[in-house]
N, C-alpha and C positions, 0 to 999 in steps of 0.2 A: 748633315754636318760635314764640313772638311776634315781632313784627315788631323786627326792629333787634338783637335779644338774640344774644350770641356762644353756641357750640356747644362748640369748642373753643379751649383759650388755654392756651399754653406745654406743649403733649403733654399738658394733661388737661382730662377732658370736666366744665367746668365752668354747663352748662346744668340748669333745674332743672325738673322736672315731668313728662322724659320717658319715656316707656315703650316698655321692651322689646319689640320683634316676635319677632327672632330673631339666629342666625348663619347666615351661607351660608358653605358652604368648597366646594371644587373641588377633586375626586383622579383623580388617574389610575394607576387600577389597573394592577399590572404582567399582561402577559397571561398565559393560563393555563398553556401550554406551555412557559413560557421557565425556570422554577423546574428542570423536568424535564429536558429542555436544555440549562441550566448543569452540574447533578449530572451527565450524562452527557461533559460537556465536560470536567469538571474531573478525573473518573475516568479521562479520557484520558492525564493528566498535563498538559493545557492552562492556564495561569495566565490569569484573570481577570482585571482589573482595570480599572474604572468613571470614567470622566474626565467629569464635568457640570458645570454650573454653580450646577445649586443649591447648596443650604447645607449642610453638614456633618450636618446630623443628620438631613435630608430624603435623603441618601444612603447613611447609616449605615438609615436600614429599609430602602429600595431594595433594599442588598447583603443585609439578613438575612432580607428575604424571598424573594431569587432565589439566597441560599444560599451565596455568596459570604462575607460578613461573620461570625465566627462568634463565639461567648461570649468563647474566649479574647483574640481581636483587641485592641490597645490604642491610643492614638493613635500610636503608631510605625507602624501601618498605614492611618495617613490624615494626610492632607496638604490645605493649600487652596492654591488662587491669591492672587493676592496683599489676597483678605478684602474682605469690605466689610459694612458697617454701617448700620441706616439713623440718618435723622437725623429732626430734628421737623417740616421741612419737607416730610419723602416721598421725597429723594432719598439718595443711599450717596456713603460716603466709602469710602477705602483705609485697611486698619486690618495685617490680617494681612500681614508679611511675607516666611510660609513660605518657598514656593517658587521667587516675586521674587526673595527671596536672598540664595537656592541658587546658590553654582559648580556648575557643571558638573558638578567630579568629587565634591562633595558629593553631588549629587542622582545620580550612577553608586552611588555607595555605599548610598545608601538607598533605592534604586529595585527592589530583589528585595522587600524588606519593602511597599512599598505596595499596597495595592488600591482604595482610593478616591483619588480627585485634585476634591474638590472647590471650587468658584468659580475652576474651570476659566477661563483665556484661551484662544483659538486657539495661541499661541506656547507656553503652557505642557503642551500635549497632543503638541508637535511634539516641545520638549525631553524629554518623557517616553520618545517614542517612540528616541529618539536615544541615549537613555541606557541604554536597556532595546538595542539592535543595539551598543553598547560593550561588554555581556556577552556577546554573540554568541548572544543571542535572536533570534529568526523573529518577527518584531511582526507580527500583523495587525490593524489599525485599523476599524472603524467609523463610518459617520457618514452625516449625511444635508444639511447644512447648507453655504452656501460658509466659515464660517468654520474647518468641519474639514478642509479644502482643502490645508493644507501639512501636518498628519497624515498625510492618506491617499496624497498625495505622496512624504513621508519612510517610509512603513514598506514591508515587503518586501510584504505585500499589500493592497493597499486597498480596502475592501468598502463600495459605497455603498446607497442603500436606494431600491427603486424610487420613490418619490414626494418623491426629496431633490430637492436644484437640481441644476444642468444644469452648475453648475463644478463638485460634488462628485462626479459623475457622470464627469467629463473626467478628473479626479484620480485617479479609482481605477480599479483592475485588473477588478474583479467588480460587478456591480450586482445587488442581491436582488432582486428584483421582490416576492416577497410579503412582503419586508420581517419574515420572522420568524427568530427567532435560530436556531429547528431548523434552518433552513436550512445554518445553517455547520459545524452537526453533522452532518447529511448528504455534507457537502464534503469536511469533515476524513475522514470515513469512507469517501470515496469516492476520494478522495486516496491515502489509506495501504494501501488496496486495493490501485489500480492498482499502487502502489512494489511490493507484496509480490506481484502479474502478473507483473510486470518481473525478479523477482529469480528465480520460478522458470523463466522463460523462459529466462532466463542459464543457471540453472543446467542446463536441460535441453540447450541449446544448445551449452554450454561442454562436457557430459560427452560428446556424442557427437562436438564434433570432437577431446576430447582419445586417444576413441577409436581415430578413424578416421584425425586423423596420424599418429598410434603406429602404427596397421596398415599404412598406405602405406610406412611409414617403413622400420618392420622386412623388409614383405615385400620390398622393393626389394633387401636384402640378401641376401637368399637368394637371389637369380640367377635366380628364376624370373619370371612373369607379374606384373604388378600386383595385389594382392587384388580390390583395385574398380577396374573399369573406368572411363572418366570419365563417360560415359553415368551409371551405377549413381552413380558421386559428387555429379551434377547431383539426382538423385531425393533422393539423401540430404538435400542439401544445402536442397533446395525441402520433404523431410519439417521440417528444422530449422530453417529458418529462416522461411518464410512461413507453412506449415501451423501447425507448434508454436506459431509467434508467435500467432497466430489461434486456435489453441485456449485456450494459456493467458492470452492478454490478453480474450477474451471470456468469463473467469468470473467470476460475480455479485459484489455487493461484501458481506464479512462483519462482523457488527458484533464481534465476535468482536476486531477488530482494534483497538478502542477502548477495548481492557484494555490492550494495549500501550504502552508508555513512549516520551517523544517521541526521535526518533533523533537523535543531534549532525548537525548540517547538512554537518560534514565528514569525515563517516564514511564509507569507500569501501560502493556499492552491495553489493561481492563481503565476503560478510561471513565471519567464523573457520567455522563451519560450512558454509557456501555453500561453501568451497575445499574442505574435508577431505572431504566429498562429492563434489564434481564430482570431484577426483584420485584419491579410493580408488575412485569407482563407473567414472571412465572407464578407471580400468587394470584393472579386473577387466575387463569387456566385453572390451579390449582382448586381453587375454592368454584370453579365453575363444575370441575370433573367432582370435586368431593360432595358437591350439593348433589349432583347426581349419586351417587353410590351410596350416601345414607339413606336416598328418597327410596331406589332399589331395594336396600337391605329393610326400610320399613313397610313395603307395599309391596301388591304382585303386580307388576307391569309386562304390559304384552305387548303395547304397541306405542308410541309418543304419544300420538292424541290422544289414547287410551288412557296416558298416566295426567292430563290435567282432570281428573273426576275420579283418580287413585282415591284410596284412602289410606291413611298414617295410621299403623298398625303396631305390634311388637317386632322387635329386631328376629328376621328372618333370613339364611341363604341367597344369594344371589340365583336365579335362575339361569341356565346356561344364555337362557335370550340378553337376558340383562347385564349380564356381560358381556358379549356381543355389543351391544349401546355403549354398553360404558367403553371398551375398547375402542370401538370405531369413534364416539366423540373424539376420545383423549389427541390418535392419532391422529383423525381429520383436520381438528384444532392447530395440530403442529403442524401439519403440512401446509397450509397454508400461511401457519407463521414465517415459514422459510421465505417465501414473498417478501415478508414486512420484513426479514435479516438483509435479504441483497436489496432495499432501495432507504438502508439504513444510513443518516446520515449524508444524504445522498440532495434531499432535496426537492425530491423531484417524482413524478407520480412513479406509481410500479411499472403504469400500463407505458410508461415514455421510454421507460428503460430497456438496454441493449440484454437480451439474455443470448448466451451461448447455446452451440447445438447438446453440448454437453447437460449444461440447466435444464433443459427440458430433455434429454432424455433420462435421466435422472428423476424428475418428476412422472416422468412415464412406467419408471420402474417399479416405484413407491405405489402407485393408484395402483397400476396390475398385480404388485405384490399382496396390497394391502386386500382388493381382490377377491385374488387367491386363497388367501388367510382365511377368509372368512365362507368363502363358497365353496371350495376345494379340499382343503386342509384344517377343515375347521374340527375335526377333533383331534387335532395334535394340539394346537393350539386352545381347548378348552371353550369352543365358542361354538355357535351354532348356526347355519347359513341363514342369511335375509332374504337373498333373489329366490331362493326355492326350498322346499321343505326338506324335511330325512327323506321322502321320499322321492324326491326330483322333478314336485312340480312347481309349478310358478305360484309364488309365494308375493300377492300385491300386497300387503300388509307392510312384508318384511320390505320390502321395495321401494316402498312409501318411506320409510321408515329411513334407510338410507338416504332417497332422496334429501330431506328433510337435514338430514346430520352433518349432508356435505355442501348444502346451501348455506343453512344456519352457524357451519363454521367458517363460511368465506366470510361472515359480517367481519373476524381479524383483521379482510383486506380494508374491507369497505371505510371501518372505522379508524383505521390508519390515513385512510383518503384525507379522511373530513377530517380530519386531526392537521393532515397537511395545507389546508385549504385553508379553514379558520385560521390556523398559525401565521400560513403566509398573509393574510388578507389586512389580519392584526399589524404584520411590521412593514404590510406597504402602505399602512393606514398611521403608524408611526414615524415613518420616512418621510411622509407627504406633509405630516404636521410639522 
């Protein structure tokens, strides 16, 4: 320009002679994995939705390139804060009165429909979040900034980002460190995992005490000995409760789980199937072990095949042997039910499933405990060795006899198989019709 000559006057460039260089712009690419990330988030049945301050149409590509925003989308799916415009000076005024105002229960009502919130306030990402926990949504928030501070305050989880500030950091629940969205993919999947640990623990848990009440319960009635001693109830109890809990809380987490639909927040953990299960499988068990313990208490049995040519007698003591049987059934029975808790629900055979180093050794613990118990320590526990006699010799009888208990209690696997097989054969035979 010449000396003294104006450039610009009244928002136009009324200077003359000059020439063109160029334009520079400034973008920031969305990263590469988060496109990917979203798609797997939203297949979750997880909603979306984008709360910035840019401008409406700088968030409108945002969302349709991380997949969010889609063709049919209309402005009933975007909203601003309360707008701004520039002026000829450089600076913005307030123009848009969207979401300013919005009552309350205006913005409950139209708050399923949004997924952008753009020229975002800090107040206006809070009342988003406030209104989205009035439908009795699970909000978890994002942010990295002190101004997203009462967001991540107000929602049920607040997720900060490693390199945010030190009040957004205080604010929330969780902090990413590598600050990438997979991360909350990974969470949520590792999340809905643990729930579905949890639920077959329950349910492994729930069927053997509803077993093992039942059998105290009933044998008390019959006048005879206790079925299980309380020694044998402690073992039980340390199979189902610490062991189980440790085998089925230490299996991997499947992604499998992220086809899943999000569960109501107030839906009992023990779910229609979880019950109809645990009560049909624990009174079979139950009435399988009780069949045995009255046959016991009416007959002398020495060996299994020895008891099909029993004869039914008056009610008599348990023989230490015969406790021994009845014990090792009861347990063998559960131990293998553990099997049919981790491929609960699942789908899918036992033998296809991922088991952890943990799973098995956990099962390793059980067989050599169980064992023990009976070979070793069998008169703490009220029972009497099968592998070999009182006096430590080799006992094929007793041997047999085991064999026998821990084959005929894997039929739980087998007839869980053929349960799954017939099931599936049925609805790919109702799909195809």
């Amino acid at each position: 320009l010449e000396p003294g000559q104006t450039a610009i006057a009244d928002g136009h460039v009324v200077a003359d002679g000059l020439v063109f260089l160029g334009i520079a712009a400034i973008s920031d690419p969305v990263r590469a994995d988060v496109p990917e990330a979203v798609g797997e988030v939203l297949n979750a049945g997880v909603k979306i939705k984008i709360v910035t301050g840019d401008t409406p149409g700088t968030a409108k590509e945002i969302g349709r390139q991380i997949g969010t925003w889609k063709t049919g989308d209309t402005e009933r799916n975007i909203i601003t804060g309360p707008g701004f415009e520039a002026t000829d000076t450089g600076s913005e005024i307030a123009t848009g009165p969207e979401i300013a105002a919005m009552t309350d229960d205006e913005l409950r009502r139209r708050v399923e429909d949004l997924k952008i919130i753009a020229r975002a306030r800090p107040l206006d990402k809070k009342r988003l979040v406030e209104a989205l926990q009035a439908h009795n949504e699970v909000v978890a928030v994002t942010g990295d900034g002190t101004n997203d501070a009462p967001a991540l305050k107000a929602a049920h989880v607040g997720l900060s980002m490693g390199d945010g500030t030190s009040v957004a950091k205080e604010a929330s629940d969780i902090t990413i460190i590598d600050n990438s969205f997979s991360s909350i993919v990974r969470a949520v999947m590792w999340g809905r995992s643990l729930y579905k640990n949890i639920q077959r623990f329950l349910l492994f848990q729930l069927t053997v005490n509803v077993a093992a009440c039942l059998l105290v319960l009933c044998g008390s009635f019959i006048g005879a000995e206790s079925p299980l001693t309380v020694t044998q109830m402690l073992w039980v109890n340390l199979i189902m409760d610490t062991f189980g809990a440790m085998a089925l809380a230490s299996l991997p987490p499947s992604r499998s789980v992220m086809l899943d639909k999000p569960r109501d927040r107030r839906a009992s953990i023990l779910t229609r199937p979880m019950i109809a299960e645990l009560t049909s499988v624990g009174f079979i068990f139950f009435a399988l072990t009780f069949g045995f313990y009255w046959l016991f208490c009416h007959s002398d049995v020495t060996s299994l095949p020895q008891m099909l040519t029993a004869t039914v007698g008056p009610l008599t003591p348990e023989t230490p042997y015969e406790m021994t049987l009845l014990f090792s059934i009861f347990v063998w029975t559960h131990f293998w039910y553990m099997f049919n808790s981790r491929a609960f629900e699942t789908g899918k055979s036992i033998f296809a499933l991922k088991m952890s180093r943990g799973f098995w050794t956990i099962v390793a613990v059980i067989v050599s405990g169980q064992l023990f118990i009976t070979e070793i320590a069998y008169e703490f526990f009220n029972v009497s060795p099968m592998i070999h006699t009182l006096d430590w010799r080799f006992n094929p009888s007793g041997t047999l006899d085991l064999v026998i208990i821990i084959a005929a209690s894997s039929a739980v696997v087998w007839v869980r198989e053929a349960y799954r097989l017939i099931f599936r054969r049925n609805n790919d035979g109702y799909k195809r019709g």
